[in-house]
N, C-alpha and C positions, 0 to 999 in steps of 0.2 A: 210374333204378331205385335203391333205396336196398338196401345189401349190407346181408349178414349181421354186418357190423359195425356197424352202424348208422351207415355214412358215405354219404355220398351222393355219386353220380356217378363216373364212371370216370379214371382215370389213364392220361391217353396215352403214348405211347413216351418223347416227348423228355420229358415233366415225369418220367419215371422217368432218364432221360437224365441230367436237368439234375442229379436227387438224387444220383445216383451220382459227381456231379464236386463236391461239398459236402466240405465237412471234417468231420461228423461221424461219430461212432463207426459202426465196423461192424457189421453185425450180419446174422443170417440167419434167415429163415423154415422152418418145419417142417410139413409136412402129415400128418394119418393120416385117410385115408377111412373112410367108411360110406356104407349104399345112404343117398344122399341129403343128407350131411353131414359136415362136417369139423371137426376138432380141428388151430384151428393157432395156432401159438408161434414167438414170435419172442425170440431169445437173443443174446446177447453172450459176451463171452470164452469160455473155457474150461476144462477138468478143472485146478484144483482147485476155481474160481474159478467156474463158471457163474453166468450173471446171466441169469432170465427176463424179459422187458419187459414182454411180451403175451400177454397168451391170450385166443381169442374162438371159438367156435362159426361156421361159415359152415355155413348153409341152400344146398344145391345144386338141391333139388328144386324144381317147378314152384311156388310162391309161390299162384298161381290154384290148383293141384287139379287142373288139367284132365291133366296128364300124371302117372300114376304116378310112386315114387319107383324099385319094384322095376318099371322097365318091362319084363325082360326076363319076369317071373314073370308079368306082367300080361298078357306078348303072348305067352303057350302057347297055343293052342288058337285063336288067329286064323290066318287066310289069310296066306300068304308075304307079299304085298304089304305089307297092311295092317299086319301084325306089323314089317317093317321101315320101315314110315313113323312108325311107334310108336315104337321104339327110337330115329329119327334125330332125331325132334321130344326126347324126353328129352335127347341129344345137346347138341342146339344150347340147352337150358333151364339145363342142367348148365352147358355152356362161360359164359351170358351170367354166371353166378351167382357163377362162379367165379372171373371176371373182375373183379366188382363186389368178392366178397369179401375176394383180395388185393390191388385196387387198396387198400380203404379201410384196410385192416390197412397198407399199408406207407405210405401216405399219413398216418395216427396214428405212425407210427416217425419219420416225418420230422417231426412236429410234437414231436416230444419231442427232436428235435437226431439220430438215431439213420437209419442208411442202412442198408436191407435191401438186399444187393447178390447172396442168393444166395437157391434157395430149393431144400429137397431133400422128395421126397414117400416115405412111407413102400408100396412095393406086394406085394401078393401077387404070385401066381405064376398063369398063365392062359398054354393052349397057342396062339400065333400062329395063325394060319387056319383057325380050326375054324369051319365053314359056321353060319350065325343056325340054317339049319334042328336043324342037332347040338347047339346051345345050347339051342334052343325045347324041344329032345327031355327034356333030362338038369336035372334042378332042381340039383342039384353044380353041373353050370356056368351055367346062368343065373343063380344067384346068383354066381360068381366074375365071369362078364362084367358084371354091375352092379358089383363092385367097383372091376372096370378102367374103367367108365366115369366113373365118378367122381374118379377115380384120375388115368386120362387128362386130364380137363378142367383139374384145378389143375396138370399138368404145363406144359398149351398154353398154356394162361394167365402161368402163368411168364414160358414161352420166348418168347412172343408179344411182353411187356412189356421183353425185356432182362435181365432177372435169371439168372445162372448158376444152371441145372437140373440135379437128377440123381433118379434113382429109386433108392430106398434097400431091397430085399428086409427084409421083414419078418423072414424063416427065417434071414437073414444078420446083421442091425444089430445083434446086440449085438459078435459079432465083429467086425464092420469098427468098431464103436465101439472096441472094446478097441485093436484097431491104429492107429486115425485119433490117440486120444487117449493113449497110451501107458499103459494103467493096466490090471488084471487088469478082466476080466469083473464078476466077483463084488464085488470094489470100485467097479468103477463103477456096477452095479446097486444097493449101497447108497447112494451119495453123489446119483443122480439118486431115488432115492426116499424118499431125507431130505428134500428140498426141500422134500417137503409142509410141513414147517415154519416155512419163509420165505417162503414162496409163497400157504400154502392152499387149499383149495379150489375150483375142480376139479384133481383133481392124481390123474386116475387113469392106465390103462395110455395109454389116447389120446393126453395130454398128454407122459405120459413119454415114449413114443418117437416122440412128433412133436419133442420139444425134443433128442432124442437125435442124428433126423436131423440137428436144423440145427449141431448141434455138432460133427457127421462131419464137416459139408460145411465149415463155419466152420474147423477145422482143417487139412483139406485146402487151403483155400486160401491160407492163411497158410505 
């Protein structure tokens, strides 16, 4: 299957293994979902100093067509069954995609000398156990539970591969940015939205706070 970075083929555990015991630079991944797609960035060092490496677009969605992107909006008005055989099939189209997608992205990190060894996803906010039928009911939440599924997939995908995970609240990151990296809010909101100048384009909110998370988490583990 060739990812949405246009690399092809997947990254098994131990070649993520074997990258992570390299001497080159660290670095970490950043994810921001949409129904069906991501915005993810890969960064090195830190506030004052950030260095983006990568930015690429990952296609989550079904590649064929045949499974909706908004599957939970798609499967209102079906039969309980059928409605979640719909959502599982997105599931498992979401997880392969998402798979392909940060395999190829940190598999391009490693060919540039550079180790993704962490990866943090940007997510909303969605109530734990709330029944498909309560989702199928409310367009509010069938659109958030497509968030989480998407959301969900580059998370497993992560943890799956070995790369240190976290889920980063959208409603929260610029404050944990402000504490992870010791700088005012409002300062670090202008210094990650200068970049556009060294960077370029695409350099909008996607990008910022996908490069935001991996700067949390990059500090954090340092």
């Amino acid at each position: 299957m060739q990812s949405a970075c246009g690399i092809i083929g997947l990254m098994t555990a131990s070649e993520w293994s074997a990258g992570s015991r390299d001497n080159g630079r660290a670095a970490a991944l950043g994810c921001r979902a949409h129904t069906g797609w991501a915005a993810l960035v890969v960064v090195a060092g830190g506030f004052p100093r950030p260095e983006v490496l990568l930015r690429r677009r990952a296609e989550l969605g079904d590649p064929a067509g045949r499974v909706r992107r908004n599957v939970y909006q798609a499967a209102r008005g079906l039969e309980p069954a059928e409605a979640a055989a719909l959502v599982e099939a997105a599931e498992r189209v979401a997880a392969e995609q998402a798979a392909a997608a940060l395999g190829g992205i940190v598999r391009e990190a490693m060919d540039e000398g550079v180790v993704v060894r962490s990866c943090a996803v940007v997510v909303g906010t969605f109530s734990r156990g709330v029944p498909l039928e309560s989702i199928l009911a409310s367009h509010a939440l069938a659109h958030a539970a497509e968030g989480r599924l998407y959301q969900g997939a580059l998370l497993k995908s992560a943890e799956s591969r070995g790369l240190d995970t976290i889920a980063i609240p959208k409603r929260s990151i610029w404050e944990q940015g402000e504490s992870a990296l010791g700088v005012a809010e409002d300062e670090l909101r202008d210094s990650i939205g200068e970049l556009r100048r060294e960077v370029g384009p695409p350099w909008a909110q996607d990008q910022k706070l996908a490069a935001l998370a991996a700067w949390i988490t990059l500090a954090r583990s340092s």
